[in-house]
N, C-alpha and C positions, 0 to 999 in steps of 0.2 A: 381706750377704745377709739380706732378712729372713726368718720362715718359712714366707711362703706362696713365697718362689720358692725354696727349700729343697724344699719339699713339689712343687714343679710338674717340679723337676728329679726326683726321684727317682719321679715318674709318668714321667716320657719316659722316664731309661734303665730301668723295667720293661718299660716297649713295647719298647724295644731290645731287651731280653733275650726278649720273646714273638716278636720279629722271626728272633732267632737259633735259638729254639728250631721256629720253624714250618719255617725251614732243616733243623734237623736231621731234622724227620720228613719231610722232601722227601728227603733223603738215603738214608733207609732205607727210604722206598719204594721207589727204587732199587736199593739194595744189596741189601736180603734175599730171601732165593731162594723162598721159596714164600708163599702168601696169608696163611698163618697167622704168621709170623714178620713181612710186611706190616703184618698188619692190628694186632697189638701194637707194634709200631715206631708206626706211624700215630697209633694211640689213645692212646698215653700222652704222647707229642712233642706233639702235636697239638693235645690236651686240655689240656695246661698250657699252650700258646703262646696259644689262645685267652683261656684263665683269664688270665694274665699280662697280654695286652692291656687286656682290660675291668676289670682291676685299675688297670692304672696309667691309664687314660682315666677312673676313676673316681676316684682321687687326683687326676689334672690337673684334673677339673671340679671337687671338691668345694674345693682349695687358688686356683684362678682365678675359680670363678665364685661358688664358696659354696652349690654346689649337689650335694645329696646324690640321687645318683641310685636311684632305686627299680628302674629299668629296669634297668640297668647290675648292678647286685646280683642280678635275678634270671635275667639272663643266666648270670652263674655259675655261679648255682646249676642251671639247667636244663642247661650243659654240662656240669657235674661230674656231674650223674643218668644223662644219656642217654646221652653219648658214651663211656662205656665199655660197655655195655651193647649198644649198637649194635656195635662191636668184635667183642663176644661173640655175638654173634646172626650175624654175618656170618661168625663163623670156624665156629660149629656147622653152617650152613646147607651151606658147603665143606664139611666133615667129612661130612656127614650124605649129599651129593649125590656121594662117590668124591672129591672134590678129593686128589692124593696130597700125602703130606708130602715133603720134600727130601730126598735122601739124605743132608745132612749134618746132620738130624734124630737125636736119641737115637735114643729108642725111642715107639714111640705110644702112650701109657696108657692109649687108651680105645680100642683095638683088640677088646679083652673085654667092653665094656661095652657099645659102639654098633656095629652093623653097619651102614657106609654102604649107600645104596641104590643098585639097578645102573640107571645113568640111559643103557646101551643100547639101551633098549625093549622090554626082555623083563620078560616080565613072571608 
């Protein structure tokens, strides 16, 4: 084997591994019981399955074609900034509108800090 198909294998089974991990955050959007415990399940599975992809698609091109992708690099870099962030914007947004936590929730730490808003209509 020489090293570029060395290099083309070890781009595929990273996609295999972004394959398995975008399984698992399908899983635990399933499994976990309320949006908040979703939405970190989601975001962090999720966020490396993607990264992982466009990792190993960026090894297969640069080892098969000899092409160093600029696009593919800054895809990364834009899922690593935004996609957690987004997470976080999405569970405050819940928090902040009543969404309740599960009851098999600790405790809520920011029961003191933030007072959701009452989205009955009262106003």
């Amino acid at each position: 084997m020489s090293g570029s198909q060395i290099s083309e294998w070890m781009g595929a089974v990273i996609i295999l591994l972004a394959s398995i991990m975008g399984l698992v955050s399908a899983l635990g959007l399933i499994r976990m019981p309320d949006v908040y415990t979703r939405s970190h399940s989601a975001t962090k599975s999720s966020t490396l399955a993607v990264m992982l992809a466009l990792l190993g698609a960026f090894i297969y091109f640069w080892a098969h074609e000899g092409i160093i992708s600029v696009r593919l690099l800054l895809g990364i870099v834009f899922v690593f900034m935004t996609a957690p962030v987004a997470g976080h914007l999405i569970c405050r947004a819940a928090y902040r509108s009543g969404v309740p936590l599960s009851k098999q929730s600790g405790e809520d730490a920011l029961k003191d800090v933030i007072t959701p808003k009452n989205t009955g209509g009262e106003k």
